[in-house]
N, C-alpha and C positions, 0 to 999 in steps of 0.2 A: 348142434354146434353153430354159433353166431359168426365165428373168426375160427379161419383156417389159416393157419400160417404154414410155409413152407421155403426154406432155401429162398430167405429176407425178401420173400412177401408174404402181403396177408389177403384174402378174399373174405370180404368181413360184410356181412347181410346186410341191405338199406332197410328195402321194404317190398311192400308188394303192389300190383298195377293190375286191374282183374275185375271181372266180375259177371254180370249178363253180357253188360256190351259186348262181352272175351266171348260169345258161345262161339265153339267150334273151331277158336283160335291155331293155327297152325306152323304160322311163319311170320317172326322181325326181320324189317332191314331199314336204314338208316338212310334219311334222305338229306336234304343242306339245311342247316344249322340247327336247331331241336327237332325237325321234322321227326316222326317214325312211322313207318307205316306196316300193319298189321293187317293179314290176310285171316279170312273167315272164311270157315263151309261149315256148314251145318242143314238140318233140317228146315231152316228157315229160309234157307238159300245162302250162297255167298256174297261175298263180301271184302271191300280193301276201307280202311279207315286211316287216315292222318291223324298221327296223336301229338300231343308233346308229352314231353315227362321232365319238368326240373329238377331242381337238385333237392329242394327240401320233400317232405311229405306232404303227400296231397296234394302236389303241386301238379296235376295231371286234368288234362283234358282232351276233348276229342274235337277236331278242327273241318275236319269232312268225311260223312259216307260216301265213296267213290256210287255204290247204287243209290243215295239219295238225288246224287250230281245227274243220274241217267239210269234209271230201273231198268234197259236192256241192256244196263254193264256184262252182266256175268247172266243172262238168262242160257241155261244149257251148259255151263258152263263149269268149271273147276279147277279154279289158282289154286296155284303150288307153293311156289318160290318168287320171288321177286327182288333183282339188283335198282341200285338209283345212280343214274348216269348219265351224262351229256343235258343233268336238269328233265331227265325223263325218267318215269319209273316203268322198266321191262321186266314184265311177271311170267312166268309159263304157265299151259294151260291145258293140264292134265287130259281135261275131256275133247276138246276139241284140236290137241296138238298143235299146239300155236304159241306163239311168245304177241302176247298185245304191249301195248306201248300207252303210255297213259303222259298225262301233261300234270303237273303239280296239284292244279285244283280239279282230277279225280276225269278228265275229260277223254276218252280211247281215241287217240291220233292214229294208229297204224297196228296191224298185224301182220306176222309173218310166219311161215312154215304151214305145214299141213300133214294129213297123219301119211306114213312112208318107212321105208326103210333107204331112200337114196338121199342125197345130198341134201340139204334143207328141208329135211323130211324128218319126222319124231314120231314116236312112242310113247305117249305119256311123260313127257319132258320134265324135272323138276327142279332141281338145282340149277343156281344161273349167277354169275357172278362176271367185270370186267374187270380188264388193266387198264394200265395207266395211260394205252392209247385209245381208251372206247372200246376197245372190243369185246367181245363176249364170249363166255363160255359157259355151254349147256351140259347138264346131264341128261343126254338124250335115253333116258332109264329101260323103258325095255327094248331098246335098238343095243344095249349095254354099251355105249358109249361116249363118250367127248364131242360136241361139235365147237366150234368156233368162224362166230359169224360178227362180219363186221354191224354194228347197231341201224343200216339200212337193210340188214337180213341176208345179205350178202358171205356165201359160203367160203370160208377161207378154208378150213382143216378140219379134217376128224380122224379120229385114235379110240381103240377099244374094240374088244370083242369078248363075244360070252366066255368066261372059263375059269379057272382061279389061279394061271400062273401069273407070275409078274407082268401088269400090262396087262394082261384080262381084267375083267368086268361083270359079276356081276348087280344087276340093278345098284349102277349108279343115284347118288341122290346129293347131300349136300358139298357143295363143293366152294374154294376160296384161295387168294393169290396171296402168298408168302410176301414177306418182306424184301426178299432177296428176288421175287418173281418167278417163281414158278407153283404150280400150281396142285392143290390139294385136295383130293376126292375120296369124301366117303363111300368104299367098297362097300355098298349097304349090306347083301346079302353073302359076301364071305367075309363080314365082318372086320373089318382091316381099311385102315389108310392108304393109299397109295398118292407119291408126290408126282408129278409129271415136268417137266419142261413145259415153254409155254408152245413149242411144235409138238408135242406129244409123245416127246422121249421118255420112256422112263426111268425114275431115278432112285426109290425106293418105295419101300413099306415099312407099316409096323404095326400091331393089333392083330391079335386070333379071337377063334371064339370061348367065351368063358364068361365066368363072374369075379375072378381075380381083379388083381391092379393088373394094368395093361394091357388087361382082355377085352373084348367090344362084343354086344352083343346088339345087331340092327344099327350101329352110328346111322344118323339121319343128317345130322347138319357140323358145319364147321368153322370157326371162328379163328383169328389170332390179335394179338396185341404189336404195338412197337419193339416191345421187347423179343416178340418171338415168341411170346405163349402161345401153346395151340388148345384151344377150348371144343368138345367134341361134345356134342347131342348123344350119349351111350341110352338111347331111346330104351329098348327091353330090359338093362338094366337097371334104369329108374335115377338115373345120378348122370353129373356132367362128370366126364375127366379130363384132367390140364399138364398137358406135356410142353417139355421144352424145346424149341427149336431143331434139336436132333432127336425127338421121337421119345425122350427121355423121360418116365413116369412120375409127375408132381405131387399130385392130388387127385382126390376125387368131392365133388361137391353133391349130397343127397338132398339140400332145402334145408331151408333155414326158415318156412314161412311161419313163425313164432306171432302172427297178428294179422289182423282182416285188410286188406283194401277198403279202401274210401268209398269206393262203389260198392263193393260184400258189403260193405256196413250201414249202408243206405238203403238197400236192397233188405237186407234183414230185420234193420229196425221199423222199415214201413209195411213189414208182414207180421202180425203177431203168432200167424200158425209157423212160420218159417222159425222166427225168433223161439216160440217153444220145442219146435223139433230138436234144435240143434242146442238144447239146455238140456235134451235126454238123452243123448248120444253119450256113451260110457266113457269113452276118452274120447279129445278133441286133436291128440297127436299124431294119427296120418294124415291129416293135412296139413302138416308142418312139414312133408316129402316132396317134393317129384312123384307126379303119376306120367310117366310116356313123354318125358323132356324133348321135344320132337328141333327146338331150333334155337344156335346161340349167337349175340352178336354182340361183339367189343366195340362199345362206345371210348374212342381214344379219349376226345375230347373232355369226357368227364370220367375218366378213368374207371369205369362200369363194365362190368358183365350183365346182359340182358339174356336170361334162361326162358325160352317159352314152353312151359307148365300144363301138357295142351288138354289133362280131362279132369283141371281146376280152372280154365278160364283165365289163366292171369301166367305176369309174366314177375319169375322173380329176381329181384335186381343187387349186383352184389360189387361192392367198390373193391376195388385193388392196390390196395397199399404197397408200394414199395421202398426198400430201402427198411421192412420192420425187421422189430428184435422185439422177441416176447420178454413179460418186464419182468424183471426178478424182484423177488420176495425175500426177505433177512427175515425167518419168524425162528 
């Protein structure tokens, strides 16, 4: 399906954004004005790239490798997550329990944290997102909890503990601030949303585990628009779904990738054993899905949903019409 309409919107396919450069791809987030920046691990080692992506097709390029900038960027290392703030881009860093701090053109300014369970202390940290005063908050993932530090690393608060009642945690992961400000974290591992205040009250939930509408199975990442949509990574499930501002079940988005990226298609046409393999493959339609949809981000600015796609390489990107009405037919 190209165009998903639902309760006068529509989330209607662009195109796709992908390819080698994408091995290992894990996590988007949105830097000042077409910036994007996409985190890599793979076999080859990691990796942060600056991309843009405009509005028409094709119109995609890549503007810096953060390890081209400095090959001891990531040595030992493993990005997670990454927010864009105060003109700095603060990534977590799985392996060495740290949030680094990077400058525009790819350069590590500062680190902070170290591995703990006490105050500015992490666990495989990954989720990381601020408000609208700078400051930060971490999915401190296997500490199962919230921290929030001002962007000199400085500990303001923390909330969460192992368990699955309201306000527990387990293995925090992507997390994001509401319109209204407060704060929203994917319960990775008991599969559920949970909202918080921005002191770490709690305020609800919603999501069990399952394969239904409504159900989550592994949420990893989490998005919303101005409207109030909330856009969820249902990573084990294979599909995004899109609730409304009160938790309320939209849709669900399984891929739309109906055609190659720029780079797939440069990549295949300059292999000819590549280009025959994939002329023998019996059907070419599960990769028109989501494999392991691991992270989402609402580009307001060009009214986008960006899906990261993470064991195809690419990110697929999907406009949001508002205000539609499916067109009616006199036959």
């Amino acid at each position: 399906m190209l165009t998903t309409s639902i309760k006068g919107r529509a989330f209607d396919f662009s195109r796709i954004v992908g390819g080698r450069q994408f091995r290992g791809i894990i996590y988007i987030t949105l830097g000042s004005q077409d910036d994007i920046y996409v985190i890599l691990r793979d076999s080859n080692g990691p990796d942060i790239l600056k991309i843009s992506v405009g509005n028409e097709p094709e119109d995609e390029e890549v503007i810096i490798s953060f390890k081209d900038v400095e090959k001891n960027n990531f040595v030992n290392a493993w990005p997670s997550c990454a927010t864009f703030t105060n003109n700095q881009l603060f990534v977590t860093d799985e392996l060495n329990h740290v949030v680094s701090v990077f400058d525009t053109n790819g350069n590590l300014i500062d680190s902070f944290g170290k591995e703990g369970t006490e105050f500015n202390e992490f666990s495989r940290p990954s989720g990381i997102t601020s408000d609208a005063k700078g400051n930060l908050y971490i999915a401190d993932t296997l500490n199962h909890r919230i921290q929030k530090l001002t962007t000199d690393g400085e500990f303001i608060n923390s909330w969460g503990e192992y368990g699955t009642n309201p306000g527990q945690l387990n293995s925090p992961w992507g997390i994001c601030i509401t319109n209204s400000g407060t704060l929203l974290v994917c319960d990775h591992k008991n599969h559920r949303i949970q909202e918080f205040d921005l002191d770490g009250s709690f305020i609800s939930s919603f999501g069990d585990f399952g394969t239904s509408q409504k159900q989550l199975n592994h949420p990893s990442d989490i998005s919303i628009d101005s409207d109030g949509d909330i856009y969820i990574s249902d990573w084990a499930n294979n599909r995004v779904q899109i609730f409304d501002q009160t938790g309320t079940h939209l849709t669900e988005l399984k891929g739309s990738a109906v055609e190659l990226s720029k780079w797939q298609r440069q990549y295949i046409n300059a292999s000819p054993d590549v280009y025959k393999a994939r002329r023998r493959v019996a059907s070419l339609d599960p990769e028109t899905y989501f494999a392991l949809p691991i992270s989402v981000t609402f580009d307001q600015s060009k009214s986008r949903l960006l899906a990261v796609d993470s064991q195809r390489w690419r990110i697929q990107i999907f406009n949001k019409i508002s205000n539609y009405t499916d067109p009616q037919f006199n036959i």
